[in-house]
C-alpha positions, 0 to 999 in steps of 0.5 A: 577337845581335839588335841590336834586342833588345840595345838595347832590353835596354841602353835599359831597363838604362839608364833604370833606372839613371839613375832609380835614380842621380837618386833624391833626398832633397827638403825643402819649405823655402818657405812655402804653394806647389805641389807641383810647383813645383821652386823650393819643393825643396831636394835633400839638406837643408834647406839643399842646392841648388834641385831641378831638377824636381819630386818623381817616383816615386823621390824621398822628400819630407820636410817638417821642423819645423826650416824650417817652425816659422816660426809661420805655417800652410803649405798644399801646393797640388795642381793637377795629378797628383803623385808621389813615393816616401815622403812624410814630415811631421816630428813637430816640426812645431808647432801654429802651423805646420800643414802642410796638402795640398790639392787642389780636383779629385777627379780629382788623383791623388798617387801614393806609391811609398814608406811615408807619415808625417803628422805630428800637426800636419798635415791631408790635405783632398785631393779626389783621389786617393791612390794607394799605388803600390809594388813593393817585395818587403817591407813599406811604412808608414803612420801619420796621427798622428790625421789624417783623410784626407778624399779621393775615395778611396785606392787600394792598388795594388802588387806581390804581395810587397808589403804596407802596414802600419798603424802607427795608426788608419786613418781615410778620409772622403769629402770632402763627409763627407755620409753620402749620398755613394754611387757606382755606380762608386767612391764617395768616402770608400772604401779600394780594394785592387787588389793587394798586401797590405793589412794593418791591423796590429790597428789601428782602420780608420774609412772609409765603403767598403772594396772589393777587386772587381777579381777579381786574385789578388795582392791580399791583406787581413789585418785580425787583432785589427783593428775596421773600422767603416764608414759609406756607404750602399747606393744605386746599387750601392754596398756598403759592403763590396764583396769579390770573393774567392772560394775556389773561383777562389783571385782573391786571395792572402790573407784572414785576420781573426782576432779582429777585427770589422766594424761596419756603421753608417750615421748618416742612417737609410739602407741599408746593403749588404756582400758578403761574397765567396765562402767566406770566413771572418769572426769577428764582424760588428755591423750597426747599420742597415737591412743587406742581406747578400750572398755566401757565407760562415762568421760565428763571431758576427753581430749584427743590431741593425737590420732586414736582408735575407739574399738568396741567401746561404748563411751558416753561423753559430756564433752569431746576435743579433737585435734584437727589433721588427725584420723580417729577410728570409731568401730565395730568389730562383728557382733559388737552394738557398741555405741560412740555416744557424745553430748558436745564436740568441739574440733582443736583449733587448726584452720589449716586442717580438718578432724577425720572421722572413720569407721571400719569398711564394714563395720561402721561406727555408731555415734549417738548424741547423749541427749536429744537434741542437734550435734554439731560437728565443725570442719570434719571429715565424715566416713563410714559413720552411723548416726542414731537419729532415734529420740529426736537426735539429729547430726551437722556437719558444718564446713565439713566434708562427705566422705561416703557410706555414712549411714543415717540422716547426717547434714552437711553444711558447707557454709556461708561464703565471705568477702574478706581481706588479708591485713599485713602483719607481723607474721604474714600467715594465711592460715592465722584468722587474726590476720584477716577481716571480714566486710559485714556490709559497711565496714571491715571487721576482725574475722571470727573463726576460720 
């Protein structure tokens, strides 16, 4: 046998072995300190022996009520990378004796290669970088008992067996927590899934960005009967939801999203963007500001409660809602045959205002009609819009409006006229349907619609 290959075989034996025998239990029992720092550590209890080193990769970290009920507040310092297996903040911990981690560099990063367990009188206000770490072939977890984790951003980084699980709600904010902070890179505030599983247990998911986009076939995201809302802005490239997967590569393992939902919201009145990936599927989408859409995929329901863009994107929806006195772009840019394919669409109740549908000068949209049958439009501007009429499709806009060069066999109806009266009421609005009635021939009746 090759005496370089047998001791290169027994060198990494050996390091495994010894990394696997100094695997240690440490309890922090000092007051406010560094993580690092060997003197705060006891090994096996809070009353063992002063760790030799500070915590690595191997090494659970427990901070436990019984050596730190002290009615002091304590903070754990990081000024430089840290590591450790699980960390775990006990749930006796009292409120007079807050644990909290902080960090003053966005660069830090504090590696977890085990499950990780915040107490509900604990704070984690790190500048860094939380990076989940583990190879494990099985399940790690994490629970924040209410803590927000407010930090450069989180990485889940691990093996492709390896899946982390959510055991409560999940809220990630950027550490400025400004609804400005975006990044043509990574942008604070962000969950970033590399590889291993991240499943989200029907839990509720807060975080300005959520990206996967690193083209690797062992991630994995699972967001079942889960709401995800997210909150950064579409500036420099940033997206507030950036996936790479794609079916036809097969670059991830897993994507499944039955009965959740992902709220878009953007409290400062900015853009929002989302790139849906590659042939993916999605069960109900809500945007509530300014959204530009991007990618491939199938939406059972999308809500569009603000203005949007659809550019280049071949969407196939069950069901559509947009809100009324807002534009929403539909195009292609040249060379696209990218396809706007819906099945219903219902328009926001708004009686003072209408949905405005547009293409791009020349580049019109294309919208097809999921199935054969009629789609009908209500109260909608229509412009610069192509209809696919092919398998017995065919398009009505009811109580709409003809903008121009719309393409295709597009009906517009402009409704039956109505003899109706205003009655008084306590809020006197003309736009409000409850406030009038309509003469059906014999007899005032409540108005129906607008």
């Amino acid at each position: 046998m090759n005496k370089l290959y047998l001791f290169t075989t027994l060198f990494i034996v050996f390091v495994l072995h010894s990394n696997y025998l100094n695997a240690l239990d440490l309890y922090w029992v000092g007051g406010s300190g560094n993580f690092n720092d060997n003197t705060k550590w006891r090994v096996g209890s809070i009353n063992g022996s002063v760790s030799s080193q500070a915590p690595i990769s191997s090494d659970n970290c427990y901070f436990m009520g019984s050596a730190l009920n002290t009615g002091t507040p304590i903070t754990v310092n990081f000024t430089s990378n840290a590591s450790c297996k699980s960390l775990y903040v006990d749930s006796l911990l009292n409120s007079t004796s807050i644990v909290t981690f902080a960090s003053s560099n966005s660069s830090i990063n504090f590696d977890v290669y085990g499950s990780f367990h915040l107490s509900e009188n604990s704070r984690f206000n790190f500048l860094g970088i939380l990076r989940f770490r583990s190879f494990l072939s099985g399940t790690e977890f994490i629970k924040l008992n209410g803590n927000e984790l407010t930090l450069n951003y989180i990485t889940f980084d691990g093996g492709l067996n390896t899946e982390w699980q959510l055991l409560d709600s999940f809220y990630v904010d950027d550490f400025q927590e400004s609804p400005n902070n975006y990044s043509s890179q990574i942008p604070s505030g962000s969950i970033v899934i590399k590889n291993g599983s991240f499943n989200t247990n029907k839990q509720y998911v807060r975080a300005d960005f959520i990206y996967s986009n690193n083209n690797s076939s062992t991630r994995s995201i699972i967001i079942d009967s889960s709401t995800i809302e997210l909150f950064g802005r579409k500036n420099s490239g940033s997206l507030a939801l950036n996936l790479d997967f794609n079916t036809s590569t097969s670059n991830f393992n897993v994507f499944s999203n039955v009965g959740s939902q992902i709220i878009f919201n953007q409290s400062a009145n900015h853009k929002q963007g989302c790139d849906l990936g590659n042939g993916l599927s999605y069960n109900h989408i809500i945007t509530n500001e300014f959204m530009n859409f991007y990618g491939n995929a199938q939406i059972n329901r999308l809500v569009v409660n603000a203005n949007s863009i659809f550019t280049d994107t071949d969407l196939s929806i069950d069901t559509i809602f947009m809100a009324s006195g807002h534009e929403h772009y539909i195009h292609n840019t040249p060379y696209s045959t990218a396809v706007f394919e819906i099945d219903h669409f219902s328009t926001l109740s708004d009686c003072q205002k209408l949905v405005h549908l547009k293409g791009y000068d020349i580049y019109p949209g294309i919208i097809r009609k999921k199935n054969a049958g009629t789609l009908t439009f209500d109260r909608c501007i229509v412009e610069l819009m192509t209809c696919d009429a092919s398998g017995n499709r065919s398009y009505v806009v009811n109580n709409g409006l003809d903008r121009g060069e719309n393409i295709g066999s597009w009906i517009f109806n402009n409704g039956v006229s109505k003899t109706m009266r205003f009655e008084e009421s306590t809020n006197l609005d003309w736009h409000n349907p409850t406030n009038w009635k309509e003469w059906d021939g014999s007899n005032w009746v409540p108005s129906n619609g607008c």
